[in-house]
Legacy VTK file of the C-alpha trace (Angstrom):
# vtk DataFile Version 3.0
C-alpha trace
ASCII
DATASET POLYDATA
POINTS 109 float
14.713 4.804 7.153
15.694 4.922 3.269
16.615 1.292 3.518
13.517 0.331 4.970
11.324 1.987 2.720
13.542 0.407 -0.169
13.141 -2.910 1.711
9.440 -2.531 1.152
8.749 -1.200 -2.220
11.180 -4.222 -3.615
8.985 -6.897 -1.350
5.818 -4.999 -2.595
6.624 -4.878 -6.420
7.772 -9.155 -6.167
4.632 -9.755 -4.335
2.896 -8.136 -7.016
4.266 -10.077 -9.628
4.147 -13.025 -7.939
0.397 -12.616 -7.457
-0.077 -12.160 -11.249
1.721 -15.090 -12.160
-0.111 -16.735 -9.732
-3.765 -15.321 -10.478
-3.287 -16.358 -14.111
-1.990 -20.065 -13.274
-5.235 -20.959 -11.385
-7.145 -23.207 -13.303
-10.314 -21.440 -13.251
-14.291 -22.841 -15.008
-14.216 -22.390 -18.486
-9.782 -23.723 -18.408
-9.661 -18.888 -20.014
-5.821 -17.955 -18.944
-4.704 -20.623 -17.304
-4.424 -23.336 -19.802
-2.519 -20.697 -22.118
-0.160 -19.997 -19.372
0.576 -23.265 -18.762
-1.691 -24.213 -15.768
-0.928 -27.984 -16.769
2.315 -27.605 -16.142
1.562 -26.317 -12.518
-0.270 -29.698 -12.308
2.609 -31.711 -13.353
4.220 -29.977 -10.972
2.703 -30.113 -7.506
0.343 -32.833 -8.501
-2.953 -33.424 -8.715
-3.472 -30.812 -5.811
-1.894 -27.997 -7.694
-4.980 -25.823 -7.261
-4.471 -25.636 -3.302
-0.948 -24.719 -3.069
-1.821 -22.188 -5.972
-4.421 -20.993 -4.054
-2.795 -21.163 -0.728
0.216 -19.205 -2.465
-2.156 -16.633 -3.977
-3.455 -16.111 0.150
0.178 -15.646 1.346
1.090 -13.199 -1.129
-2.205 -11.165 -0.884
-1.671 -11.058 3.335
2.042 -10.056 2.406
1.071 -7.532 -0.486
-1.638 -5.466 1.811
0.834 -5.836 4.899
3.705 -4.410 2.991
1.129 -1.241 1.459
0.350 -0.946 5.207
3.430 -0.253 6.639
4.818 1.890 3.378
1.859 3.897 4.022
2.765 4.038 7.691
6.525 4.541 6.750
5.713 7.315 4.599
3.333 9.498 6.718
5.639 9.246 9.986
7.336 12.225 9.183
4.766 14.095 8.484
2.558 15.284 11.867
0.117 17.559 10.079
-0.905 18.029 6.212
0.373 20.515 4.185
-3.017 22.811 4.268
-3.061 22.606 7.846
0.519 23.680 7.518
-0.052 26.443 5.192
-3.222 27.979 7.479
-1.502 28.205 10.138
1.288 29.643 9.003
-0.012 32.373 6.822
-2.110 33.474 9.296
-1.552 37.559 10.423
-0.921 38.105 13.459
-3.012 40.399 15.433
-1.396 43.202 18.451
-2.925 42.143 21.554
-4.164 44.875 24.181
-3.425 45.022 27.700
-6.151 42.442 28.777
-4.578 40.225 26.266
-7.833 40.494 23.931
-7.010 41.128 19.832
-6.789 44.486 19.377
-10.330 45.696 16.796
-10.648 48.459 14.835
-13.724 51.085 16.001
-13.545 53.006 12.989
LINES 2 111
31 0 1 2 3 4 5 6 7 8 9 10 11 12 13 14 15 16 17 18 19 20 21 22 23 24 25 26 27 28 29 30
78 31 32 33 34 35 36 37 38 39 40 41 42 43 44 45 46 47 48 49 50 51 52 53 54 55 56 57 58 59 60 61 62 63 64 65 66 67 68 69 70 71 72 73 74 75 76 77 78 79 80 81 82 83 84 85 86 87 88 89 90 91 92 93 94 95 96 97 98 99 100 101 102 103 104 105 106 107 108
């Protein structure tokens, strides 16, 4: 299970950084991060097109970021059936004697 979880905290941390590199590459109105980043040189390298595969790339993370936080979060609750306060109610709890007819016992006085 340690593996696993490992597995996905290294995939979620790479798609993370992946999506800012990619983010700030995208060529965006006014030319703000991208040009200082180097978005020509994302041009020169898939071509004229460079803003779909960027943009395609920036979907494929995202879908692999939020399915990765997904499953940690699923990873990490599996072990746990109830939350700690329900937990701690119900075990701190007094118990009460019961009386014949199985009823808590109450004080008359």
């Amino acid at each position: 299970m340690q593996i696993l979880i490992g597995l996905f905290i290294f995939i979620e941390v790479v798609c993370c950084l992946l999506l800012i590199v990619l983010i700030l590459l995208q060529r965006s109105k006014n030319e703000g991060m991208g040009l200082a980043f180097g978005a020509s040189a994302g041009e020169a390298l898939f071509g004229a097109r460079a803003g779909n595969v960027l943009t395609k790339a920036t979907v494929i993370f995202g879908i692999t970021f939020l399915v990765s936080t997904l499953v940690l979060g699923y990873l990490f609750s599996a072990g746990h059936s109830k939350s700690k306060i329900d937990r701690a109610s119900t075990s701190s709890l007094p118990s009460l004697p019961l009386n014949a007819s199985g009823d808590a016992a109450a004080d008359n006085n």
